[in-house]
FIMAR-986366 format. One record per atom (N, C-alpha, C): atom name; residue in three letters; x, y, z; chain; residue number from 1. Coordinates in steps of 0.02 Angstrom, whole numbers, plus 32768, in hexadecimal, padded with zeros to 4 digits. Atoms other than C-alpha are relative to their C-alpha. Example, Ala and Ser with C-alpha at 12.3 -4.5 7.8 and 13.67 -1.06 7.14 Angstrom:
BEGIN
ATOM  atom  type     X     Y     Z  mol  seq
ATOM     N   Ala  802D  7FC5  8000    A    1
ATOM    CA   Ala  8267  7F1F  8186    A    1
ATOM     C   Ala  802D  803C  8000    A    1
ATOM     N   Ser  7FD6  7FC5  7FFD    A    2
ATOM    CA   Ser  82AC  7FCB  8165    A    2
ATOM     C   Ser  7FD9  8037  8025    A    2
//
This chain:
BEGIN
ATOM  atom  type     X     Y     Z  mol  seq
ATOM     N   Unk  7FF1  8011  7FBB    A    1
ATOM    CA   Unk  1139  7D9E  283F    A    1
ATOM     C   Unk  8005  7FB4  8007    A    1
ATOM     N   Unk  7FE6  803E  7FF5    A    2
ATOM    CA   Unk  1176  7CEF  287F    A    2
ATOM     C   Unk  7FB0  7FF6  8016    A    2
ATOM     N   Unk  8038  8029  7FE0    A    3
ATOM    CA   Unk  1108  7C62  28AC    A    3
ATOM     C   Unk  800E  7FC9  8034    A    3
ATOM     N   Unk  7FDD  8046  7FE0    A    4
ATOM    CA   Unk  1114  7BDA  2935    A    4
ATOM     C   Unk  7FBA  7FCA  7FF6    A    4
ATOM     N   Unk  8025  8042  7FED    A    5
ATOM    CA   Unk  10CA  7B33  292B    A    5
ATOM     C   Unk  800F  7FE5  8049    A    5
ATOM     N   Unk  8010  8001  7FC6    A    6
ATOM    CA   Unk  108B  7B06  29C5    A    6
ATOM     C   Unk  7FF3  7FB3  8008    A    6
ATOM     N   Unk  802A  8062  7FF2    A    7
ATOM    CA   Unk  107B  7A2F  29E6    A    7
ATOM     C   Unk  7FF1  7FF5  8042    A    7
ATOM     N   Unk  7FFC  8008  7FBB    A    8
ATOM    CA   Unk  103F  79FC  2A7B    A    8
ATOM     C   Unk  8019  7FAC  8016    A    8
ATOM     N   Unk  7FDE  8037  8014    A    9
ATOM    CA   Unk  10B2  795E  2A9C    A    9
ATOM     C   Unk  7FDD  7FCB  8047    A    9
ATOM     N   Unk  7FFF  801F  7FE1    A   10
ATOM    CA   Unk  1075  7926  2B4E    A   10
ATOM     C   Unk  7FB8  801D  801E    A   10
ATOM     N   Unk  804B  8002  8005    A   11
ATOM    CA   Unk  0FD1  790D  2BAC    A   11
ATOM     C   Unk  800F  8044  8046    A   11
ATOM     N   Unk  8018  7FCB  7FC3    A   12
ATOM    CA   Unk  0F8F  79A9  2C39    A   12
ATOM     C   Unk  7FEF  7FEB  8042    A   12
ATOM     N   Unk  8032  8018  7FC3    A   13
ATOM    CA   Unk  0F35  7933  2CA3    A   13
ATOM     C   Unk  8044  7FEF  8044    A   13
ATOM     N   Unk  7FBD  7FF5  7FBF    A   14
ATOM    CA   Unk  0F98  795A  2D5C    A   14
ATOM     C   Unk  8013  801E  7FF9    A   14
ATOM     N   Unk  7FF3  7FA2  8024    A   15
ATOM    CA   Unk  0FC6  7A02  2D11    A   15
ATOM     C   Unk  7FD8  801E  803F    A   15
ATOM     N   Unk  8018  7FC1  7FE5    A   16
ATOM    CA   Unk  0FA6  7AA5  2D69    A   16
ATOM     C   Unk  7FCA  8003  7FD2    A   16
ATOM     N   Unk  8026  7FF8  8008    A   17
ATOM    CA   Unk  0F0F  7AEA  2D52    A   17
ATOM     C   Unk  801A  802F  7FBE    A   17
ATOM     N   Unk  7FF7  7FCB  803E    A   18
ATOM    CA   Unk  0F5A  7B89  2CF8    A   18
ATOM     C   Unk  801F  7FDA  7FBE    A   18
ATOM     N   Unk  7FDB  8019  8050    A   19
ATOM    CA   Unk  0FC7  7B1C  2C73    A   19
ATOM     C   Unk  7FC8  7FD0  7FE6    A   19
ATOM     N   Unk  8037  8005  8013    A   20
ATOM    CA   Unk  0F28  7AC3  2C65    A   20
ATOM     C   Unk  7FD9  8038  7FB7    A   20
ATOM     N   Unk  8025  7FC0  8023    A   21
ATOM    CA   Unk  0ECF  7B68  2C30    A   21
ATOM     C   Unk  802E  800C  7FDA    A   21
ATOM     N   Unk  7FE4  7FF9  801E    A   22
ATOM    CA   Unk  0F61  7B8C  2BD1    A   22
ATOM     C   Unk  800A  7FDB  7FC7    A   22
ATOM     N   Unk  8008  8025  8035    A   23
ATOM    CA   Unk  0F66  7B08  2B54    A   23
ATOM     C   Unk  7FC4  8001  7FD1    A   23
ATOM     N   Unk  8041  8001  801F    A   24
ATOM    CA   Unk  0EB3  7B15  2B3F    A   24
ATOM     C   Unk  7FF4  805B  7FDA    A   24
ATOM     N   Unk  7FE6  7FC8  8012    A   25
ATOM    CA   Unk  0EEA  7BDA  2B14    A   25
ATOM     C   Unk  8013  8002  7FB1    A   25
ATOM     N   Unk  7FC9  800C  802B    A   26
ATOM    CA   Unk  0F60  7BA7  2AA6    A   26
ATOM     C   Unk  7FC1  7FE0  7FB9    A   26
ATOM     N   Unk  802E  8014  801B    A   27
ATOM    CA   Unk  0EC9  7B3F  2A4D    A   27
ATOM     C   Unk  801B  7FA8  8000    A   27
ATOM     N   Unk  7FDB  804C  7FF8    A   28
ATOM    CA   Unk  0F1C  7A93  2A82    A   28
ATOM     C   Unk  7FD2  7FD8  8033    A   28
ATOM     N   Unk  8019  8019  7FDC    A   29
ATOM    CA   Unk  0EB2  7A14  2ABB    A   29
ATOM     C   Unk  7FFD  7FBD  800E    A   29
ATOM     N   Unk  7FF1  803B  8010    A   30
ATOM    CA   Unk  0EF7  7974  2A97    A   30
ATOM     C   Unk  8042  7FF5  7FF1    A   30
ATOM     N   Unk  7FC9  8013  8026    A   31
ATOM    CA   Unk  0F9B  7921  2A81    A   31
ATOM     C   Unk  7FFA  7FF6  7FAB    A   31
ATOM     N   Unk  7FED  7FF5  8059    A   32
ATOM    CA   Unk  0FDB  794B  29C7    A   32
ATOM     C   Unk  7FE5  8029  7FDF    A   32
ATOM     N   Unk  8017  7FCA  8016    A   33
ATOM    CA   Unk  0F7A  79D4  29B8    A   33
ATOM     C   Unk  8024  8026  7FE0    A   33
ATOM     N   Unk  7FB7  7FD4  8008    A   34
ATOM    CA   Unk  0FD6  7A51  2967    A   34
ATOM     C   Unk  7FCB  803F  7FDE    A   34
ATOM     N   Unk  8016  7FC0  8025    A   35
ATOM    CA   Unk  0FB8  7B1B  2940    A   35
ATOM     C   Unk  8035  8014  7FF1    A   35
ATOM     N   Unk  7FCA  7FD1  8015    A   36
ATOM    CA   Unk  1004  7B9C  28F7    A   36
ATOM     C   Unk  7FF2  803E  801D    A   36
ATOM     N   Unk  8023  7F9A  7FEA    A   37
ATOM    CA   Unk  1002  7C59  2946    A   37
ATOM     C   Unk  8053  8021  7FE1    A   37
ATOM     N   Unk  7FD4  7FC3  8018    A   38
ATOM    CA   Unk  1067  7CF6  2924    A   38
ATOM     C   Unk  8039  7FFD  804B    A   38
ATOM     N   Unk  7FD1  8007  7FCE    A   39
ATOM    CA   Unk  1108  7CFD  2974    A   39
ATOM     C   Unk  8007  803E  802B    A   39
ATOM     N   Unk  8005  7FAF  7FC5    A   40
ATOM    CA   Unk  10DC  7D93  2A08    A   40
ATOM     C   Unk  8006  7FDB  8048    A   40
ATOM     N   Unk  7FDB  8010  7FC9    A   41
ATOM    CA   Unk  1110  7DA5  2AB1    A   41
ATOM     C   Unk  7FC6  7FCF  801E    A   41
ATOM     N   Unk  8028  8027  7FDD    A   42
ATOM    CA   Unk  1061  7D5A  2AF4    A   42
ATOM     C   Unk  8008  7FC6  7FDE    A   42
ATOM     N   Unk  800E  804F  801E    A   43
ATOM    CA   Unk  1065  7CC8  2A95    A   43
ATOM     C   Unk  8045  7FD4  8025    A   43
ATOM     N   Unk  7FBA  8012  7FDB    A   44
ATOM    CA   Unk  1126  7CAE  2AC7    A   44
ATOM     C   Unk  7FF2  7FE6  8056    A   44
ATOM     N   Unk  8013  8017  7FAB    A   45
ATOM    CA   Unk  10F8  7CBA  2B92    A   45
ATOM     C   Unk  7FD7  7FC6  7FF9    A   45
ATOM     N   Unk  801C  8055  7FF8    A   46
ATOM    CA   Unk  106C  7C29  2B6C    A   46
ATOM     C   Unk  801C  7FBE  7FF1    A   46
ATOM     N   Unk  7FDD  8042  8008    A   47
ATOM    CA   Unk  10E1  7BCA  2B1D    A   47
ATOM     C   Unk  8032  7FE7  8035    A   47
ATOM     N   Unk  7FE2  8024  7FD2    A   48
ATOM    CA   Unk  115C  7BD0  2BA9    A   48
ATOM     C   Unk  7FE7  7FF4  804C    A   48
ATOM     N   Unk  801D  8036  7FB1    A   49
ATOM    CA   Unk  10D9  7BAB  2C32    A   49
ATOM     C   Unk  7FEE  7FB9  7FEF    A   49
ATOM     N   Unk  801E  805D  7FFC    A   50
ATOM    CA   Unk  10B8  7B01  2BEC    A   50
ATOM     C   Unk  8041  7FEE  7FD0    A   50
ATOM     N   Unk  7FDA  7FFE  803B    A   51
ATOM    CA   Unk  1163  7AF9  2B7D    A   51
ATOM     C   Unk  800A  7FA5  8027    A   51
ATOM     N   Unk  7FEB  805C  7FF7    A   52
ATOM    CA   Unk  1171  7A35  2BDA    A   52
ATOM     C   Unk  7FBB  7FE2  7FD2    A   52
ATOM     N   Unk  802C  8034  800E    A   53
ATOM    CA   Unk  10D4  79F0  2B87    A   53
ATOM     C   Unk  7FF7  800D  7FC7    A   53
ATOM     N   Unk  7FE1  7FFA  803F    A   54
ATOM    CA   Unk  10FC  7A4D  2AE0    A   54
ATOM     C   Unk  8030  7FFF  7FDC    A   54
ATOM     N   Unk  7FBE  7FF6  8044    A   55
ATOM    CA   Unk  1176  7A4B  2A36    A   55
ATOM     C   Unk  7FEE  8040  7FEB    A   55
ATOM     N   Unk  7FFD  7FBD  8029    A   56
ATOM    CA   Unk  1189  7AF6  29E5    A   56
ATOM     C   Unk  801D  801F  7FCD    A   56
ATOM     N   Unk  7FCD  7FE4  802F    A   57
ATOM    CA   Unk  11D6  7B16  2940    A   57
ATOM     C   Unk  7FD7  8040  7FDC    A   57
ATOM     N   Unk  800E  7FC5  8024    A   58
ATOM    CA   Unk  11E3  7BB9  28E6    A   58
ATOM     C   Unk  7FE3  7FF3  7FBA    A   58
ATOM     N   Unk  8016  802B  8038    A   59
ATOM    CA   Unk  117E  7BAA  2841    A   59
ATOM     C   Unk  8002  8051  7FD1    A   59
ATOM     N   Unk  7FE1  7FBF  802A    A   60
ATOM    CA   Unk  119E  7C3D  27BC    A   60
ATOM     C   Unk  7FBE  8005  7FB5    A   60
//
């Protein structure tokens, strides 16, 4: 199954609360952070509630 790398490129602070919680989801808690998860639909939706303050490439 695919993988995405997850970076987090920009800061939260003045963010919604939920894309807040969402990053911190994601396991992002810092600019340059970066994970990896399994490419599924939940992971997909978190990425496009905060897709402005992340990069996302497919990783194989």
């Amino acid at each position: 199954m695919a993988r995405l790398k997850v970076t987090q490129t920009k800061s939260a602070i003045g963010g919604k609360q939920n894309q807040r919680d969402t990053l911190r989801t994601l396991g992002l808690k810092r600019i340059g952070d970066v994970v990896v998860k399994e490419d599924r639909p939940e992971i997909r939706g978190m990425v496009s509630t905060v897709t402005h303050l992340v990069a996302v490439e497919e990783v194989d």
